[in-house]
C-alpha positions as CSV (number, residue, x, y, z in Angstrom):
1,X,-26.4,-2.9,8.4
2,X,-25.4,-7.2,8.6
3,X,-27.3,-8.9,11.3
4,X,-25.1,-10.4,13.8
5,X,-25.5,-13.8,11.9
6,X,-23.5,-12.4,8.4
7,X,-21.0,-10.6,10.3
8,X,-20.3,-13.5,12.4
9,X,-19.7,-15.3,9.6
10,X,-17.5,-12.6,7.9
11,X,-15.7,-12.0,10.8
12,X,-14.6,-16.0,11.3
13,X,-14.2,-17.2,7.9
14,X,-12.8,-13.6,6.5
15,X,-10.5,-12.2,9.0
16,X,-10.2,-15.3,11.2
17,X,-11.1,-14.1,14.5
18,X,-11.8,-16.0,17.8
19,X,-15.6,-16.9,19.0
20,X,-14.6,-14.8,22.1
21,X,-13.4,-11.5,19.7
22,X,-16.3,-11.8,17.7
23,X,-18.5,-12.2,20.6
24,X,-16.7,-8.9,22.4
25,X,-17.8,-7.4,18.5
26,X,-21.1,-8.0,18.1
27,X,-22.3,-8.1,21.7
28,X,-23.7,-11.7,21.6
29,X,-22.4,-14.8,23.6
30,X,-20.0,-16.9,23.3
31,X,-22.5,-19.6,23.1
32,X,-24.4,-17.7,20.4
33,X,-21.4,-17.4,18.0
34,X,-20.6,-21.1,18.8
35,X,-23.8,-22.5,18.4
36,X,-24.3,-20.5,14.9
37,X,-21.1,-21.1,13.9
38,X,-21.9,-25.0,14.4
39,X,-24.8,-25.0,12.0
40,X,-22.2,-23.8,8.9
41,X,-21.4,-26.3,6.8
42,X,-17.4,-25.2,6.3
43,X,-17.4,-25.0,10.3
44,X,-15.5,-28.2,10.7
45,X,-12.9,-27.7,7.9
46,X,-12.1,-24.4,9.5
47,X,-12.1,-25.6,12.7
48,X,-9.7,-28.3,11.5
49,X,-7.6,-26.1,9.8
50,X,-6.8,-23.9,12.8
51,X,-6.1,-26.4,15.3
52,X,-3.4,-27.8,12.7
53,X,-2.1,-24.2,12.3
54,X,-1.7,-24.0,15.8
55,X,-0.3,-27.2,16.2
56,X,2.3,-25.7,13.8
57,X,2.7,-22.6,16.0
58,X,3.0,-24.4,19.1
59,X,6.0,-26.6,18.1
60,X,8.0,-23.8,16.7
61,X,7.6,-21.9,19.8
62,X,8.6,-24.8,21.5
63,X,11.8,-25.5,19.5
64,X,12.3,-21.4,19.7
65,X,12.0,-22.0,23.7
66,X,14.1,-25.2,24.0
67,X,17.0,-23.7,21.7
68,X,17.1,-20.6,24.6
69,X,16.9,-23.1,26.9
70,X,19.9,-24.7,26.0
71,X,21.4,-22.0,25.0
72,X,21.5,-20.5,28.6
73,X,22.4,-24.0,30.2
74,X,25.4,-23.8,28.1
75,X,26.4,-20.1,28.6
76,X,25.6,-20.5,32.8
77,X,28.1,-19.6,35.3
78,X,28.8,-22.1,37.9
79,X,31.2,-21.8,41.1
80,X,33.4,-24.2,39.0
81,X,33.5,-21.8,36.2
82,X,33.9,-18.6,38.1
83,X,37.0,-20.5,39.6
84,X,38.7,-21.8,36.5
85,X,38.7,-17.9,35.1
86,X,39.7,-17.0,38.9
87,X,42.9,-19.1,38.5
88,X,43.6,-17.9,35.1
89,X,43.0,-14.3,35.9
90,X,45.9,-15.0,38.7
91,X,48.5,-16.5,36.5
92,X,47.7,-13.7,34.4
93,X,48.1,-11.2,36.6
94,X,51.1,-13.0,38.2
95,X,53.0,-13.8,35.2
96,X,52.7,-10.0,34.2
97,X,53.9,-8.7,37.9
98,X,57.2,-11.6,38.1
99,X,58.3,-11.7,34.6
């Protein structure tokens, strides 16, 4: 069986988990993963490496957001709308009835 030390290890470089899942896995601390995890040389690149991944997340869930946004500010009904397709709805209906 791997002491808590190798499968931290594993478990962050390997299957990139979180301190906090790992923690939940091998029933130490948050501070204990973190403060091992600290002493690894390739810690830093890692670490590095996700925040920049996440960056990347973060701004294409924004742009995903901001293109719904807009999207929904265009297609929005407003009383000024409703009436337009009111009025036209009557000359409809009244052109069909009178001629």
């Amino acid at each position: 069986m791997k002491d808590w030390k190798e499968e931290t290890k594993e478990l962050y470089f390997d299957k990139k988990l979180k301190i906090s899942e790992i923690a939940a896995r091998t029933g130490k601390s948050r501070q204990s993963i973190s403060g091992y995890l600290k002493t690894l040389a390739a810690y830093q690149e890692e670490k590095e490496f996700r925040k920049n991944e996440n960056q990347i997340k973060r701004k294409a869930y924004k742009r995903e957001k901001n293109r719904e946004y807009r999207e929904a500010y265009r297609n929005r009904v407003t009383a000024d709308t409703m009436k337009r397709e009111h009025d036209i709805a009557v000359m409809l209906l009244s052109h069909e009835k009178y001629h």
